[in-house]
C-alpha atoms as one frame of an Amber mdcrd trajectory, in Angstrom:
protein
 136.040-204.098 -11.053 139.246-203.162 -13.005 142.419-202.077 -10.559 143.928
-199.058 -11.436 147.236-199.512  -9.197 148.035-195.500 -10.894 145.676-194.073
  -9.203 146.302-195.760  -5.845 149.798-194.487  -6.140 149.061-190.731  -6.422
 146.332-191.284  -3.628 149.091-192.660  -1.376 151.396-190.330  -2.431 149.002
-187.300  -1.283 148.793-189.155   1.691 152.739-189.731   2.448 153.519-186.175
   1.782 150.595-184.726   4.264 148.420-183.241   1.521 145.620-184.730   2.886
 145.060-187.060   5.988 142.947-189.415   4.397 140.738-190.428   1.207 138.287
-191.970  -0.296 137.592-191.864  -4.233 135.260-193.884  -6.404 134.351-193.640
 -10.201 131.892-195.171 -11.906 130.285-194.850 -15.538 126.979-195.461 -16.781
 127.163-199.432 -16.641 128.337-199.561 -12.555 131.466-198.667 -10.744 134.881
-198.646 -12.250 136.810-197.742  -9.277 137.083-197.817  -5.887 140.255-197.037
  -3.286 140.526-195.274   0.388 144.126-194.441   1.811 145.064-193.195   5.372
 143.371-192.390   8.778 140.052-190.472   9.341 142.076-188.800  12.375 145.093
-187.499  12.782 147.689-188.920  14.023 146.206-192.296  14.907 142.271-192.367
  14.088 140.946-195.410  12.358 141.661-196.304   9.001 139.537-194.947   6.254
 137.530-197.422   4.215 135.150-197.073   1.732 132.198-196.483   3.763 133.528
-193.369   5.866 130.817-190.865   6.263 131.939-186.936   5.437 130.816-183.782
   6.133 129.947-183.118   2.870 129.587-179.539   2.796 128.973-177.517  -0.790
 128.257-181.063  -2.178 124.982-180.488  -0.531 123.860-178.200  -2.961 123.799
-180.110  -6.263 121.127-182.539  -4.069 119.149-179.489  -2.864 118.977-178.089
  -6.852 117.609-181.699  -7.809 115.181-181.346  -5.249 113.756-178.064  -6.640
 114.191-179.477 -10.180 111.738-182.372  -9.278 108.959-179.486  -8.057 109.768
-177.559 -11.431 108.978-180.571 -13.060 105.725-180.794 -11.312 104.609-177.166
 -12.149 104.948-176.630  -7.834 108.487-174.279  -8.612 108.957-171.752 -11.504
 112.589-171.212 -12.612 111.833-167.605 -14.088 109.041-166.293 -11.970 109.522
-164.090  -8.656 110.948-166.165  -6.263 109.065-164.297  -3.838 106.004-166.103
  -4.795 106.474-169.194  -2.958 109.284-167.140  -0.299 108.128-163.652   0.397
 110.712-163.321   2.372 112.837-162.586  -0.569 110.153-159.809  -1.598 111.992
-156.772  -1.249 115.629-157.681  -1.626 118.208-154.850  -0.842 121.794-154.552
  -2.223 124.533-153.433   0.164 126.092-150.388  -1.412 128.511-149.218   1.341
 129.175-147.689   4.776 128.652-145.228   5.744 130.682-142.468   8.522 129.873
-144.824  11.339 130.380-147.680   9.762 126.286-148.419   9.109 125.605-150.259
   6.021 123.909-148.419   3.473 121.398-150.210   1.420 119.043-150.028  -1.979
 116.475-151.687  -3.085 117.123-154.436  -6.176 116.273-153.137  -9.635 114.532
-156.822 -10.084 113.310-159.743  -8.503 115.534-162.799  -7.312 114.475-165.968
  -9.597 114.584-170.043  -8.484 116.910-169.913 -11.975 119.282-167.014 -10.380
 119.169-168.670  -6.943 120.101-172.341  -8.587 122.823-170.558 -10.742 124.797
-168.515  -7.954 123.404-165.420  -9.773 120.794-163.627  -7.384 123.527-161.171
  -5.301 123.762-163.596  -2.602 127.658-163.992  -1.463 129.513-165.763   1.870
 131.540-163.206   3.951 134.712-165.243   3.796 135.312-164.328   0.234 133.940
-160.838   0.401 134.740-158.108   2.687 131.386-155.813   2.377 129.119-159.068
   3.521 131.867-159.840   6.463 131.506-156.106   7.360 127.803-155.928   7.367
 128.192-159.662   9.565 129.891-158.359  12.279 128.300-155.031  12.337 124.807
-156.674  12.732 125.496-159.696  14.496 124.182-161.721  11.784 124.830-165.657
  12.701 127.240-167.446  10.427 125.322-169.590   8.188 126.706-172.657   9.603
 124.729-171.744  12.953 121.585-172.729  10.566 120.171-169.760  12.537 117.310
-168.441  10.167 118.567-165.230  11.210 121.561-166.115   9.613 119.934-166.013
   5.781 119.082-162.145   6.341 122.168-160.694   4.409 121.672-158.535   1.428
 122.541-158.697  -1.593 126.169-157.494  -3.377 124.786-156.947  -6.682 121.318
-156.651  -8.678 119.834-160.189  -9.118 120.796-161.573 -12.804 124.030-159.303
 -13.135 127.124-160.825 -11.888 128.176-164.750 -10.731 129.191-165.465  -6.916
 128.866-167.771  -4.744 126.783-167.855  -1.367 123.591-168.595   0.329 121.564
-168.709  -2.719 121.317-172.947  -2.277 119.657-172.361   1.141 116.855-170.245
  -0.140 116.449-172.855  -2.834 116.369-175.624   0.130 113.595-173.067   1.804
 111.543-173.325  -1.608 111.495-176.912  -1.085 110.176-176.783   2.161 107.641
-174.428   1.359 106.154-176.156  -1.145 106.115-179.504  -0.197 105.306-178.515
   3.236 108.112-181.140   4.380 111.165-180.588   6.243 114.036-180.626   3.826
 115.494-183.921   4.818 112.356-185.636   4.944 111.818-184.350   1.499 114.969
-185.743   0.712 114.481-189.095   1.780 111.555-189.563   0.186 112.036-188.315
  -2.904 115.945-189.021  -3.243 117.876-190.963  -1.213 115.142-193.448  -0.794
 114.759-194.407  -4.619 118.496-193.630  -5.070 119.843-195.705  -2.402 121.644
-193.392  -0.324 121.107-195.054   2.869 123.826-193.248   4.396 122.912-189.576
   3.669 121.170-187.440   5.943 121.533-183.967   7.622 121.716-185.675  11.290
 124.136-188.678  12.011 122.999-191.648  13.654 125.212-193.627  16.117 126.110
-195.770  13.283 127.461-193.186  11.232 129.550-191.607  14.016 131.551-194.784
  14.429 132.773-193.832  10.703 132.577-190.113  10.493 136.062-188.882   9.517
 137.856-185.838  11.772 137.787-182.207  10.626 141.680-180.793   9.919 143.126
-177.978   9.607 147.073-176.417   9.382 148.668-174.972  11.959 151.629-172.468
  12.110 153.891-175.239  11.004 151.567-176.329   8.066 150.960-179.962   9.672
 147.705-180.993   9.315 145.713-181.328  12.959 142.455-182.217  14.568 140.200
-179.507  15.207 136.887-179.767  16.842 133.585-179.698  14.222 129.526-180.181
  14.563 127.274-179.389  12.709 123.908-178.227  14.912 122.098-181.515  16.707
 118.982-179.306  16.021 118.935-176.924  13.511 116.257-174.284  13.107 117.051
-175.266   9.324 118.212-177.545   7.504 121.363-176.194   5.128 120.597-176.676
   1.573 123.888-175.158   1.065 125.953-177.643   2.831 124.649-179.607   5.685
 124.610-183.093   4.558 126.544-185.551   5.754 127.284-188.767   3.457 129.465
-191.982   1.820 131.637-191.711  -1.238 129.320-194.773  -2.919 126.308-192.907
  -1.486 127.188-189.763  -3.432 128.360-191.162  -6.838 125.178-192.874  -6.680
 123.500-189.759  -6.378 125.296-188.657  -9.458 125.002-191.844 -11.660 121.364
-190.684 -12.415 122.728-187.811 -14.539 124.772-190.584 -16.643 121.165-192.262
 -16.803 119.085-189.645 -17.872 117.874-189.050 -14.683 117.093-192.529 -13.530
 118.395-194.962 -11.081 117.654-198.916 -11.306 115.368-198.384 -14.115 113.303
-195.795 -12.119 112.866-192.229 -12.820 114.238-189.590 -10.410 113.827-186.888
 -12.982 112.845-186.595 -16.290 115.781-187.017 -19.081 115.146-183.539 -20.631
 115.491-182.217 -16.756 118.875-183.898 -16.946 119.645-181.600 -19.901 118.758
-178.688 -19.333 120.383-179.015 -16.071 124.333-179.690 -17.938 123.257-176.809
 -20.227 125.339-173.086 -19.776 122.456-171.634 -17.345 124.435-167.963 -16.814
 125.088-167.727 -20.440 128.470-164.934 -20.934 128.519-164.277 -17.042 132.041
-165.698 -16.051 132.738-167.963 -12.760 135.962-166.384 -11.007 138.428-167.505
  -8.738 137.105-167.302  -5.549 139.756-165.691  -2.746 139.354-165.238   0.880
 139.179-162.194   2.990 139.885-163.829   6.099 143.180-165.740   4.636 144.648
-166.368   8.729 143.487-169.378  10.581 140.378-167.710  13.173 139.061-170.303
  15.422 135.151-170.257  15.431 132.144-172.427  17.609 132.792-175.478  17.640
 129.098-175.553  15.429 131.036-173.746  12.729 133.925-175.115  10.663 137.465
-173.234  11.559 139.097-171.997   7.855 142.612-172.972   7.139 145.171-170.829
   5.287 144.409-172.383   2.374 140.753-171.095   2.324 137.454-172.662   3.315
 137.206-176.500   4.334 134.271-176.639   2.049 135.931-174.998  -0.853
């Protein structure tokens, strides 16, 4: 492997001026890996340090794996991208679009002008949004008590939509539906699926929605700023027992364990010589999928530190700890 002493100097760098309290980064290409470094402590001020086999809260990364996943069962004629979603999930039969409030602060709601596709669901383009970036969906949150989605409460999937399905890009629960598709039609808990299909003929022998004791002896801390904008230790779990599993962000996992989930893309969707999906898969997946809808900057609502459950990540003034 080559040494790239350039890049260990801007990763220490980050480190020495408090950006970040630790790292770990790793590049490969198609042949193997090119690249491999970790810098600082997994907790502040005097946690272990890291090394390349820390385990993460990976968060949002979650939902590239969980859009694989369905890819495999389109593949396999078991998911549609353009039919009704509601086929396989009739949950999502009769989606309604939050329109407003009303005098007493009820939220007033319409029926969609269209069904919610696997494609719009994949693609961030079905109405679905998070609260913390937009104030109608944290209104309608509080009002009915719906969970935070990091509760992995089902109940906590029930939002409406912000828009008609198809219309507009934003980003929210849309992965977790597709992560309940998988489930539905495999008739396997999403992490089994997973393992089976994924991280057992990828590799990823550190990936998994629940962390084993072995994996909490390298787990790094959870941060956040405080008034001073120092970094500090804040306390983070996800749910021992979930009622589901988050497509949208509840995996835990390695830096290695993760580029190796995204060498297969390099390889036309196959890993050791195996396939994992099928090389025209792999291209339609880098293909434009929204076509002239545009992707935004995202900004938060809620842009002062709140503390939350300690199942529920705490968001720093400098947005989500996902983002």
């Amino acid at each position: 492997m080559a040494e790239f002493p350039q890049i260990d100097q801007v990763l220490k760098t980050a480190i020495d001026r408090g950006d970040v309290p630790g790292v770990v980064a790793i590049a490969a290409t198609r042949g193997g890996q090119v690249y491999q470094g970790a810098f600082g402590k997994r907790v502040l001020p005097d946690g272990a340090a890291m090394t390349a086999d820390t385990v993460f809260w990976i968060a949002s990364m979650t939902k590239a794996i969980t859009s694989a996943a369905a890819m495999q069962l389109v593949e396999e004629g078991r998911l549609a991208l353009d039919r009704p979603i509601a086929d396989v999930l009739p949950e999502l039969a009769s989606p309604q679009v939050l329109e407003s409030f009303d005098a007493a602060g009820e939220p007033r709601l319409r029926p969609a002008q269209r069904p919610i596709t696997l494609r719009q669901l994949i693609t961030h383009t079905a109405g679905f949004v998070y609260g913390i970036w937009n104030s109608g969906v944290a209104r309608y949150i509080e009002k009915t008590g719906t969970p935070d989605i990091i509760t992995c409460q089902n109940a906590a999937l029930s939002l409406p939509l912000t828009l008609d399905p198809g219309e507009k890009w934003d980003y929210g629960i849309n992965i977790d539906w597709v992560g309940k598709a998988v489930e539905r039609v495999s008739g396997q808990r999403l992490g089994a699926y997973f393992a089976e299909r994924l991280f057992g003929p990828i590799g990823m022998k550190d990936t998994a929605f629940k962390l084993t004791s072995g994996h909490r002896a390298r787990l790094v801390g959870m941060h956040a700023r405080g008034e001073d904008g120092a970094l500090a230790p804040i306390p983070f779990a996800m749910p021992e027992e979930p009622e589901f599993e988050m497509g949208g962000g509840g995996l835990y996992s390695t830096a290695a364990d993760y580029l190796a989930f995204q060498q297969i893309f390099l390889n036309e969707g196959r890993t050791g010589g195996r396939p994992v999906l099928r090389p025209e898969t792999v291209r339609l997946m880098s293909q434009n999928a929204i076509g002239d809808l545009n992707v935004g900057l995202l900004k938060t609502v809620a842009p002062a530190t709140r503390t939350m459950p300690s199942s529920s990540p705490e968001w720093s003034r400098n947005g989500a700890l996902d983002s």
